[in-house]
C-alpha positions as CSV (number, residue, x, y, z in Angstrom):
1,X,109.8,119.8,118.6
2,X,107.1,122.1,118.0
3,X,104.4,119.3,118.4
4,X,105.5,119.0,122.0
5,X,106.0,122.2,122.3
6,X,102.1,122.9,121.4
7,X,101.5,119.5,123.6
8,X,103.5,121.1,127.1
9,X,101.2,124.3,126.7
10,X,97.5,123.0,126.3
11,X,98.6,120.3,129.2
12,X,99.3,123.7,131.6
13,X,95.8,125.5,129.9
14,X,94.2,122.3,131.0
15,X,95.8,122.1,134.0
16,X,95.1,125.8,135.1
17,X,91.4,125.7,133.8
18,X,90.3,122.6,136.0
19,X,91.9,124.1,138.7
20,X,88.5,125.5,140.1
21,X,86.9,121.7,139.2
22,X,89.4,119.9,141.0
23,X,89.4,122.1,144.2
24,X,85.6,122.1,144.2
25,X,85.4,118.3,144.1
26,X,88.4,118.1,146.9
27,X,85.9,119.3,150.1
28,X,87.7,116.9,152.3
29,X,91.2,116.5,153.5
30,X,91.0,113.0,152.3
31,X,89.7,113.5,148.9
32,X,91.8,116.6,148.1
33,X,94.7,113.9,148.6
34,X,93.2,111.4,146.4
35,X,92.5,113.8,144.2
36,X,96.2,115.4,144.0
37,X,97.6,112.1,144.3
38,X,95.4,110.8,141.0
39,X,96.7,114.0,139.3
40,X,100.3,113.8,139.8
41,X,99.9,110.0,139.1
42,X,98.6,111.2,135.5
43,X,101.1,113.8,135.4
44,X,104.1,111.0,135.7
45,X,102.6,109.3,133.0
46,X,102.1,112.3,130.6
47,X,106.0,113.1,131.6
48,X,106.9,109.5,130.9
49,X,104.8,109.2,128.0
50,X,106.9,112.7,126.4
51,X,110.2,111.3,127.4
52,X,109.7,108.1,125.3
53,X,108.3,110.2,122.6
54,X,111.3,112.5,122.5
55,X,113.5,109.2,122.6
56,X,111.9,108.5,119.6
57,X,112.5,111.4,117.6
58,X,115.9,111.4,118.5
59,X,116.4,107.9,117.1
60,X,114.6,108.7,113.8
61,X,117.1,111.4,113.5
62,X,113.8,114.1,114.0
63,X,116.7,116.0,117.0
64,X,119.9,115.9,116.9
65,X,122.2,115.0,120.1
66,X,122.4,118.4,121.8
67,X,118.9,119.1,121.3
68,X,117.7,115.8,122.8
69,X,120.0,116.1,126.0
70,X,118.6,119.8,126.9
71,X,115.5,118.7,125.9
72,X,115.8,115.2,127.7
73,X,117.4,116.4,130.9
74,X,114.1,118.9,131.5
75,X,111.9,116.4,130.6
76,X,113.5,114.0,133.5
77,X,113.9,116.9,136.2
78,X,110.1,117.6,135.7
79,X,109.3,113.6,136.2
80,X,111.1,113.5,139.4
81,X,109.8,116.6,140.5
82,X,106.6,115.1,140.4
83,X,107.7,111.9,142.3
84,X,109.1,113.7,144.9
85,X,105.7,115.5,144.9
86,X,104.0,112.1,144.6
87,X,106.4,110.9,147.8
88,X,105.5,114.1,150.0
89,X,102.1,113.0,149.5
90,X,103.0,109.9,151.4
91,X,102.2,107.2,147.8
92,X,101.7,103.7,148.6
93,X,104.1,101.2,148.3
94,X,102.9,99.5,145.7
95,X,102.5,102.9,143.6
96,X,105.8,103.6,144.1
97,X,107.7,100.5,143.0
98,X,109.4,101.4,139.9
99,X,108.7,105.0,139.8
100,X,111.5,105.9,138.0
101,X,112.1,107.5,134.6
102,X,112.5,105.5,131.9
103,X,115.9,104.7,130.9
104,X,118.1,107.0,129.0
105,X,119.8,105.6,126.1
C-alpha cells in the first residue's frame, strides 16, 4: 500500500511541476488540445496500469478484501473521471474504443 501510496504523490509533484512546461508549449488552441489530450491519455494508462497492480496484490494476499474494494473503487472513479475528461475533449473514435477499466474480479 505504501508503494502506491509514495507512487500517487510524486505522479501529482510531477504533474504540478510541468504544469508551467506544458502550458508554455500549448501556445495554440490546437496544441493545448493535443497536448491535454496526450496527458490524460497517459493519465488513463498510469490509472489502469495501478488498478492491475492493486489486483495483484490483492491476489497475492498483499490486501485483504475490504482494503482492495476502497482502494479499488477510487482507483476506478479516478479512471473514468479521466475518460469523461478525455470525451469532453471530443477523443477520436478509434482512441476511445475500449476505454474502459479493466475488469474487476
Amino acid at each position: 500500500m505504501e508503494p502506491l501510496l509514495v507512487i500517487a504523490i510524486l505522479g501529482v509533484v510531477v504533474w504540478l511541476v510541468s504544469a508551467p512546461i506544458r502550458h508554455a508549449r500549448s501556445g495554440r488552441g490546437e496544441d493545448r488540445v493535443a497536448v491535454e489530450r496526450d496527458a490524460l491519455l497517459a493519465a488513463k494508462e498510469a490509472k489502469y496500469r495501478e488498478i492491475r497492480e492493486l489486483e495483484l496484490d490483492h491476489r497475492t494476499g498483499k490486501l485483504s478484501d475490504e482494503d482492495f474494494r476502497i482502494q479499488d473503487r477510487a482507483r476506478r472513479a479516478e479512471a473514468i473521471e479521466i475518460l469523461h475528461a478525455l470525451d469532453a475533449l471530443g477523443g477520436d473514435d478509434d482512441e476511445a474504443a475500449g476505454d474502459t477499466p479493466p475488469a474487476a474480479d
